[in-house]
N, C-alpha and C positions, 0 to 999 in steps of 0.2 A: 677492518677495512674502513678508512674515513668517508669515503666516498659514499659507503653502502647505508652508514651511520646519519649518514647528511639526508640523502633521500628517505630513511627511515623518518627523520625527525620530521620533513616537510610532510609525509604521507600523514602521519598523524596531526599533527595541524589543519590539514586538509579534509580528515574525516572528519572531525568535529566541527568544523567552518559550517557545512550546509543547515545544519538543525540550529546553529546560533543566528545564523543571518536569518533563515525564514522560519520565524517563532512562527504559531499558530495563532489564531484567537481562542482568548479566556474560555475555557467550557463552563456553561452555568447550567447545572444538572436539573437545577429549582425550578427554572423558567421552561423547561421544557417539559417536565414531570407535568407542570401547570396546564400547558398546551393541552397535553392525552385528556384532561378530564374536561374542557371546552366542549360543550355541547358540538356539534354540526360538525366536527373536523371529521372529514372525508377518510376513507380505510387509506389510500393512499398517502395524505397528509400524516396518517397515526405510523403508516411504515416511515415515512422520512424522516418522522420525530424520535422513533424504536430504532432505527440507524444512527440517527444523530446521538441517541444516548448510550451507544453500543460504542461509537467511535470514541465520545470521551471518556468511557472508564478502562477502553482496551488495556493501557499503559498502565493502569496500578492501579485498576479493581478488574482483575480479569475473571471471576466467579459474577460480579454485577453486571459484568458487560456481556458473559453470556445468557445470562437469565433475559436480558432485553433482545438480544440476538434470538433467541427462541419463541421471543414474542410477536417477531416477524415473522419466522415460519409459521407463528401458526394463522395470523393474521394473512398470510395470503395464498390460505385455500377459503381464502372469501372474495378472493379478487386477483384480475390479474396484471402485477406492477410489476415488470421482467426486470426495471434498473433496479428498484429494490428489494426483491428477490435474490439476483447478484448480488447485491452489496451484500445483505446478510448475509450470503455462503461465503461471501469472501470473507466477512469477520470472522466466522468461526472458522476457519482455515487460518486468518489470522491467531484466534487465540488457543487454538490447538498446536501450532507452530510456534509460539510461545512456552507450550509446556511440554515441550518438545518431543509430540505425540505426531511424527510427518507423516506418516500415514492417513491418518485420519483428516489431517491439512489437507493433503494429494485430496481425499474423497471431494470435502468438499468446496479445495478449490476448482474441481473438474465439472462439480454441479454448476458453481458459479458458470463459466465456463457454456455447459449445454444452456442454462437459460439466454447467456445472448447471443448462442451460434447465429449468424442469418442475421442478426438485427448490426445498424450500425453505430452504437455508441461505442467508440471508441476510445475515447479514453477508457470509459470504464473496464471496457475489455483489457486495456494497458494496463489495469492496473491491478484485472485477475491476474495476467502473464506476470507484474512483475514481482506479484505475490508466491505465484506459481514458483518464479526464476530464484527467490529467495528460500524455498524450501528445498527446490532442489540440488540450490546451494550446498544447506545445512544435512542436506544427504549426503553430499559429498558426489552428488553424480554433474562435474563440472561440467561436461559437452551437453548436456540435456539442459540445465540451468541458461548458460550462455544462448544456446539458439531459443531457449523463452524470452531470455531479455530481447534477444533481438527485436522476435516476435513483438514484442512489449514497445517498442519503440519505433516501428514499422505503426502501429495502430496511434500510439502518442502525435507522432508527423502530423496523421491527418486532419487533427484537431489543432494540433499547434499546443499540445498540453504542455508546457515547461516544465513544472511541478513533475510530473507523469518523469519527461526524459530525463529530469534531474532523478529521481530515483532509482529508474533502468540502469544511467553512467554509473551510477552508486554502486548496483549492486555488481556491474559487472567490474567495479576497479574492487571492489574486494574480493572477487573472483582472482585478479592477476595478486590482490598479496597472498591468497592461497600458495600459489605457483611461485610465488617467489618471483614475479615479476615485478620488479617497484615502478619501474619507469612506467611501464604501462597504467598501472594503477594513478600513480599522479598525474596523467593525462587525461584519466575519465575522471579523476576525479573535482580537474580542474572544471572538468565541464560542467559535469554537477552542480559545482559552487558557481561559476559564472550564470548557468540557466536561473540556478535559484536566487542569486543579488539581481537579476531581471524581474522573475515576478515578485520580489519584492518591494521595487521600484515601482512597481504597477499597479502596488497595493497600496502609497503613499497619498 
């Protein structure tokens, strides 16, 4: 079918557009490792810097990125930082969901999850859910996935996260190529790519 061939070819095009248009900034591991040993930096400051170094080896030092993720757990039964707390459960929900251990992701992306019930950061909550949406993806349990994204995107609104709804579109247009819906997915996916050539431009 040409037609079916055609929307194939654009889908794919389209998955890859968002992470080329909005590259990240350089992670420099040096300068932050420098940071943790700065006399006076605050318990707080040493979790944002032990997230910060968890975030950049996620991708291709996943065994170093959880040794630093565990360095915040242990770092905040000395204090109490509930955004960074979350983040670290969300990494390691993150890097367990990389090795494709979703159980254990479930655990503790659901810690994530209890530390900001009640409170309202909202992105960050968007971005437990779209975490969450993404494993329950890779479970296969599509109705449970989709109404997290929602979720996930109901709490992005309220901040205005781009970034945030661009990842939700994301995850839910590869929900529809699951299904074998193309059209659908090239419609969230366009959105994706359009939110994220905005906060790029914003980053100029």
């Amino acid at each position: 079918n040409t037609d079916l061939d055609t929307v194939k070819k654009i889908l794919m095009i389209l998955l890859v557009a968002p992470a080329c248009v909005f590259a990240q900034a350089k992670f420099n591991a040096d300068s932050l490792t420098a940071l943790l040993s700065k006399p006076g930096v605050a318990t707080a400051g040493r979790i944002d810097i032990l997230n910060g170094l968890t975030d950049g080896f996620l991708r291709n030092k996943n065994d170093q990125a959880e040794k630093y993720a565990l360095k915040v757990i242990d770092q905040i039964k000395h204090t109490r930082y509930p955004k960074g707390e979350a983040h670290a459960y969300r990494n390691l929900a993150d890097i367990y969901s990389m090795r494709g251990n979703y159980d254990m992701a479930v655990k503790y992306v659901n810690r994530s999850l209890d530390v900001l019930s009640g409170l309202k950061m909202y992105d960050e909550l968007g971005y437990v859910l779209c975490l969450k949406g993404n494993v329950l993806r890779r479970k296969k349990l599509s109705e449970a996935s989709m109404k997290t994204y929602i979720d996930a995107i109901h709490n992005f609104e309220k901040d205005n996260c781009k970034d945030g709804l661009a990842k939700a579109y994301s995850g839910i247009a590869i929900l529809f190529v699951g299904q074998k819906d193309y059209q659908k997915a090239i419609e969230y996916h366009k959105k994706a790519l359009a939110l994220n050539i905005e906060a790029h431009d914003k980053l100029k």
